[in-house]
C-alpha positions as CSV (number, residue, x, y, z in Angstrom):
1,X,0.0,0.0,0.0
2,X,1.7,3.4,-1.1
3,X,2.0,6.6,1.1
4,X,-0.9,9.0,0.0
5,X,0.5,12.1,-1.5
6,X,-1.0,14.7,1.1
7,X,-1.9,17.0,-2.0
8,X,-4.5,14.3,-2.9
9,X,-7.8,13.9,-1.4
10,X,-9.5,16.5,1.3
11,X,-7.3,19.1,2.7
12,X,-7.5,18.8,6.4
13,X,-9.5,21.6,8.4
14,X,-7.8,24.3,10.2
15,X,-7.8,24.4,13.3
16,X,-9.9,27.1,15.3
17,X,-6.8,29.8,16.5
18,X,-5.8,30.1,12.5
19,X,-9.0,32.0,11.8
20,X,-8.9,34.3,14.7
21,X,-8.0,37.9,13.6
22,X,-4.6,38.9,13.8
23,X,-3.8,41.4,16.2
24,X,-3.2,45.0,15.6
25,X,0.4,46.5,16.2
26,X,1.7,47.2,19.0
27,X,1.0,51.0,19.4
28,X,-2.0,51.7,17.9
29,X,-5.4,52.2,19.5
30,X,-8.8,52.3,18.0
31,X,-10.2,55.6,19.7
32,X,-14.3,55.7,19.6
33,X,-15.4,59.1,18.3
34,X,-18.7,60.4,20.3
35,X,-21.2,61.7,18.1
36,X,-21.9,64.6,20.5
37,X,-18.3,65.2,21.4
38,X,-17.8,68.9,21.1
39,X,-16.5,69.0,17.5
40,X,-19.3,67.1,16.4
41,X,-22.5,68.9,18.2
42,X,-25.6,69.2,16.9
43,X,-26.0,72.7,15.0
44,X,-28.6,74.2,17.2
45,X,-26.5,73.6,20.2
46,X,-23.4,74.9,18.2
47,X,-25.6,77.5,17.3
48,X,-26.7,78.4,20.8
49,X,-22.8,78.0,22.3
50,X,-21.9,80.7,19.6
51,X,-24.6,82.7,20.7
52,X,-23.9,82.6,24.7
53,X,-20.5,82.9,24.2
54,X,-20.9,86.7,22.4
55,X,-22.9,87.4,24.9
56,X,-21.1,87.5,27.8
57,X,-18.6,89.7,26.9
58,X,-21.0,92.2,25.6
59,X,-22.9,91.7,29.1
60,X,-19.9,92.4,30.5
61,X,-19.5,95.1,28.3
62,X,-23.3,96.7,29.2
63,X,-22.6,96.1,32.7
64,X,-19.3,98.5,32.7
65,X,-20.5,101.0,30.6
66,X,-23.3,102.4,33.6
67,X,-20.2,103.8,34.8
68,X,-18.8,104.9,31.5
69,X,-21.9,106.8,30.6
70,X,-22.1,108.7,33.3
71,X,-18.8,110.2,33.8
72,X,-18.3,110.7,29.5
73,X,-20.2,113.6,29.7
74,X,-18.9,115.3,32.5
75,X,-15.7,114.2,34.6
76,X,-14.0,113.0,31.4
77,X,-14.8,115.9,29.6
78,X,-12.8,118.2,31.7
79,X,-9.6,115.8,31.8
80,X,-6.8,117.2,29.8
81,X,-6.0,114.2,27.4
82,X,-2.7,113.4,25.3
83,X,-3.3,114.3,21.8
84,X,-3.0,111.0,20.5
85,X,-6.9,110.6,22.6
86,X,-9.9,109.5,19.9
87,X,-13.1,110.9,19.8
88,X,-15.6,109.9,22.7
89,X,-17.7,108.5,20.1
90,X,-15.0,105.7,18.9
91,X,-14.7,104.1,21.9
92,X,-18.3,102.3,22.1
93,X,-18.1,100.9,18.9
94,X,-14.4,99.5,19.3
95,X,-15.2,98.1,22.2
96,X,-18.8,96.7,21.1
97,X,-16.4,95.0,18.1
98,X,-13.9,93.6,20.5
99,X,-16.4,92.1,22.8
100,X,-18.1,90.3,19.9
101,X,-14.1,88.9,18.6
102,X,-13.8,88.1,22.3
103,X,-16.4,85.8,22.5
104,X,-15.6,84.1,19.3
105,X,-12.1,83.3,20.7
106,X,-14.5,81.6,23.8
107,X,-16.5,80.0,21.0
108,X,-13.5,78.2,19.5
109,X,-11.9,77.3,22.9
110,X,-15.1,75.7,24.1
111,X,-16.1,73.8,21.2
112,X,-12.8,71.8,21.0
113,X,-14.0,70.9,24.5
114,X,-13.6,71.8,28.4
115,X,-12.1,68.7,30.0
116,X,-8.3,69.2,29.7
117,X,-6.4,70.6,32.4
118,X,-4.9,73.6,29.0
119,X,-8.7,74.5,28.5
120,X,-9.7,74.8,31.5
121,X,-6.3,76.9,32.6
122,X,-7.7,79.1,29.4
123,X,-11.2,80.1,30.3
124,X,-9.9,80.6,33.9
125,X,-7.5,83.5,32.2
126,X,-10.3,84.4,30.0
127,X,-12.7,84.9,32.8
128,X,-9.7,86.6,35.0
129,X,-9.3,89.2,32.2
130,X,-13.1,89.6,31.2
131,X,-13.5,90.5,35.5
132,X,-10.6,93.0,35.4
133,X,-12.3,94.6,31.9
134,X,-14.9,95.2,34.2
135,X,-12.7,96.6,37.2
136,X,-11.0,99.0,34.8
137,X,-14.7,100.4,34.1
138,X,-15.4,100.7,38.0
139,X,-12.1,102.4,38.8
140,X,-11.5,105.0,35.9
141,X,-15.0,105.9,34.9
142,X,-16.6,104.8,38.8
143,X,-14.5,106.0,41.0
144,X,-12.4,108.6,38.7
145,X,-8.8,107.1,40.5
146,X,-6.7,106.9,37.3
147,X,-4.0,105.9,38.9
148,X,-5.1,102.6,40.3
149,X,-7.1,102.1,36.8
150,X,-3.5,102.2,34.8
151,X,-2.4,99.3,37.5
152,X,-5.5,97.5,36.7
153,X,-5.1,97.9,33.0
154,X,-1.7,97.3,32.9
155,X,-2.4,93.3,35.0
156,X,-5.6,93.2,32.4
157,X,-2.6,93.4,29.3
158,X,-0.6,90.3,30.9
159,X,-3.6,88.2,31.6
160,X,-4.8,89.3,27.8
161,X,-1.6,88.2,26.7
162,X,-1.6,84.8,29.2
163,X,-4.7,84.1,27.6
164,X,-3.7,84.5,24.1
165,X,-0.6,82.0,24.6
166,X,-3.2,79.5,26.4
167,X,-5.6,80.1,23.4
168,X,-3.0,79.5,20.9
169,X,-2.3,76.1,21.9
170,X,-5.9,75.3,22.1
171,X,-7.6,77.0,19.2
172,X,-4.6,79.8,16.7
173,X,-8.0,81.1,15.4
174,X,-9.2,82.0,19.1
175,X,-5.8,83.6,19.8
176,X,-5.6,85.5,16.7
177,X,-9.0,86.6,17.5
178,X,-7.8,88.4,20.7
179,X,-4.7,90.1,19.1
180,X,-6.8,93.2,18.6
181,X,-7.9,93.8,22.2
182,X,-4.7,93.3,23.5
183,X,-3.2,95.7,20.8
184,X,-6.6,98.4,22.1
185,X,-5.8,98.0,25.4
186,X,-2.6,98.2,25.3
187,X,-3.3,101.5,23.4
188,X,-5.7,102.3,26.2
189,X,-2.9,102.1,28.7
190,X,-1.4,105.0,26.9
191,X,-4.0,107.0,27.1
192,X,-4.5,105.9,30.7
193,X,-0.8,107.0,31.6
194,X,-1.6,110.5,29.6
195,X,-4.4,111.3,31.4
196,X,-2.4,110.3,34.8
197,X,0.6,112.8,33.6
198,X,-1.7,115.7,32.4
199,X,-3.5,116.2,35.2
């Protein structure tokens, strides 16, 4: 009786670990994407999100001007300025347009999402320098001490800068975003300083 050759007849089966999957590559994970992670929201939450975040810097912005208002007309008006000072008039629409860049830098910080230790270290700077935007308001315009407002305007630029470096990392579009307040105010501490030396 010969030897059968063992490419004759049926092939013998596998057995059950050959048809198992290979494993992947060490290194590489398979990372599940949330359908309602932050980048991927539904529009009318995205769209509310946008909306919330310009409005709390313009809030902010309301909130600060009851003292502005009041003092425009009168106290301010009979300050000796540098030259370099705008019109009165210039200074609520700047500011109404840096509000509204300021919380579309917020915008694009929050939507990549809140829970890393870098965003949260951002909005606490953001919120740190939207309090002292307010604090400059009460101080110059409130309580007419323009020396203490330059001090507060002067922390305000390095938490505005802070913020911008935080931002950057996070979102360039947000940081960008905030390059013209910290270039206004740090116009505003000019004036500030002026107005301390002139009078």
């Amino acid at each position: 009786m010969g030897v059968a050759d063992p490419a004759e007849g049926d092939e013998e089966p596998l057995p059950l670990f050959a048809l198992r999957p290979a494993p992947a590559p060490t290194g590489i994970f398979i990372i599940p994407v949330s359908h309602h992670s932050p980048m991927n929201m539904p529009r009318s939450r995205t769209a509310i999100l946008f909306i919330a975040c310009i409005a709390l810097p313009l809030i902010v912005g309301v909130a600060g001007s009851v003292f502005t208002v009041g003092s425009i007309a009168g106290w301010y008006v009979g300050l000796n300025k540098p030259v370099f000072t705008p019109p009165a008039w210039v200074f609520a629409p700047a500011w109404t347009v840096l509000y509204i860049l300021m919380g579309c830098a917020l915008f694009f910080v929050v939507k990549e999402g809140t829970g890393t230790s870098l965003a949260r270290q951002g909005l606490i700077l953001f919120f740190a320098q939207l309090a002292l935007n307010f604090g400059w308001s009460l101080v110059f315009f409130g309580i007419h001490a323009v020396a203490a407002a330059l001090a507060v305007l002067l922390l305000l630029i390095v938490l505005i800068a802070a913020t911008t470096l935080v931002f950057r990392r996070i979102s360039v579009p947000a940081a960008w975003l905030l390059v013209p307040y910290l270039v206004w105010c740090c116009f505003a501490a000019s004036l500030n300083a002026g107005i301390l030396l002139l009078n």
